[in-house]
C-alpha positions, 0 to 999 in steps of 0.5 A: 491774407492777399489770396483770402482778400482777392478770392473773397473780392472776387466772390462779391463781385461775380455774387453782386452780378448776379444779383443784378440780374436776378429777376432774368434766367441768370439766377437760376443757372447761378444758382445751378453752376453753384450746386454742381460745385458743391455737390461734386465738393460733396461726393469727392469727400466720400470718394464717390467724384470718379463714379461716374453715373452716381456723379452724373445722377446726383449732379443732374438732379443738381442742375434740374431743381433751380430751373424747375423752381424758376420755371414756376415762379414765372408761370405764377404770373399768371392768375387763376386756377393754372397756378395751381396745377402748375405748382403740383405740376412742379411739385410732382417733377421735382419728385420724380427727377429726384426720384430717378436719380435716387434710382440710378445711385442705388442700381450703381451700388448693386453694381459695385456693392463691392467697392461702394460701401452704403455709407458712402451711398447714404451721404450721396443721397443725402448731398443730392435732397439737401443741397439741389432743394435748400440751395434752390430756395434762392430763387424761391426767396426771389420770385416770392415776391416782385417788389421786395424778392431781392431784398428777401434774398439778400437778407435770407443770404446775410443771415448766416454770414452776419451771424459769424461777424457777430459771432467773431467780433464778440467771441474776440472781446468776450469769449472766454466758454467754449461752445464745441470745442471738439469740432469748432476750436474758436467757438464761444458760448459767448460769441454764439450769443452774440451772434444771435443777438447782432442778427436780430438787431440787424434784421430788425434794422433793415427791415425797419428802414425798408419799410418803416418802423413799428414795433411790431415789424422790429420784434417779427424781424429781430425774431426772424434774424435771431433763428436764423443764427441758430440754425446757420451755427448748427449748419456751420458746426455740422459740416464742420463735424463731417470735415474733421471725420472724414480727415479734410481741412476744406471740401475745396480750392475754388476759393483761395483761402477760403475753401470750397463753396461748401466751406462758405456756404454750409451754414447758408444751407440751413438758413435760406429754407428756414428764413423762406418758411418764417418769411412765407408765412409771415407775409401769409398771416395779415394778422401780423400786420405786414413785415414788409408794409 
């Protein structure tokens, strides 16, 4: 419980650093460092971490997208028609990056199409679209906004977490249904619902207290909340479906007591796109008017 406690201690600490830092280069190359970490967690699950040239493409295109995204939120400073190609500009680079390291995976595997078996291939793949793109929202979620980005990017990354203290709190008082007892023991139907409902009302909460009380604000915000707890629970339980077929208790020790990054982070993948999307277009429709005044 000591190495849990200290691990998790240190994990704010080096997190709250770099959100200090957060509108400067230091996010994206966090953000950066952090997929490279989960990525490698990824592709040694699938015993692909020792291949060095799918290692090398799948990390690459890793690195690439954080800097790429952040590189145009700079640029987006700028106003008139330049923003528009920038966005295609980057748009278009991410693509091609991707696009190139998705080439060198499958060259490799005609290569070694005797030791590499397309399973192992496809998950790779998958890793690479999945993590460099949802993890790299994080700066999308930041630059989105300059008064109000890191607020989004703090709420974007609570909303997972504070759906499993929801979760666990109530699934310890209530929880009696099992929600997928096969792959999460401890989950509840009744923690589940929990869980949604103490996001909601937290969302609502700080959104209201950030920019004032309506009614309005509360409901878009309590909705927002309430989402994205369903989706961090899928996220949650689909990497924890792929830990128990492929026979591995955590996807890392970077984190004593905690795991991988992977293993803290699984249900963030899913939840910082999902509350980028209903974010940008709430704050594109006037007609709700304003989750953030």
């Amino acid at each position: 419980m000591l190495t849990r406690i200290i691990s998790g201690t240190v994990g704010a600490a080096i997190m709250a650093v770099v959100l200090y830092f957060h509108d400067t280069i230091v996010l994206p190359i966090a953000v950066g460092a952090m997929i490279v970490v989960m990525l490698f967690e990824l592709l040694r699950a699938v015993k692909l971490e020792k291949c060095l040239p799918i290692l090398i493409a799948v990390e690459g295109c890793g690195i690439v997208m954080p800097q790429l995204y952040s590189c145009y939120y700079y640029a987006d400073k700028v106003k008139g028609d330049r923003i528009i190609k920038i966005d295609g500009a980057v748009t278009l680079a991410a693509f091609a990056v991707t696009l190139a390291a998705a080439f060198i995976v499958f060259v490799t595997w005609l290569k070694k199409h005797k030791e590499i078996r397309y399973e192992q291939v496809f998950f790779a793949l998958a890793a690479m679209v999945l993590v460099p793109q949802a993890m790299s929202t994080m700066v999308r979620i930041d630059r989105m906004n300059e008064e109000h980005g890191l607020f989004l990017l703090i709420m974007g990354l609570c909303g997972a977490w504070i759906a499993d203290t929801g979760a666990y709190f109530t699934g310890v008082a209530f929880g009696k249904h099992k929600l997928c007892p096969e792959i999460s023991p401890k989950k509840t139907i009744e923690g589940f619902i929990g869980g949604i409902t103490f996001t909601g009302i937290a969302y609502a909460a700080a959104f209201s207290l950030r920019s004032g009380f309506t009614a309005e604000r509360a409901i878009i915000a309590f909705v927002i909340g309430a989402v994205c707890a369903v989706i961090g629970t899928v996220g949650d339980l689909s990497a924890s479906m792929v830990k128990r077929q492929i026979g591995f208790k955590d996807y890392g020790k970077i984190m004593p007591g905690h795991g991988g990054l992977m293993d803290r982070f699984d249900s963030v993948l899913f939840v910082l796109p999902t509350f980028y999307i209903m974010i940008a277009v709430v704050l594109e429709d006037h007609s709700v008017g304003g989750l953030l005044g």
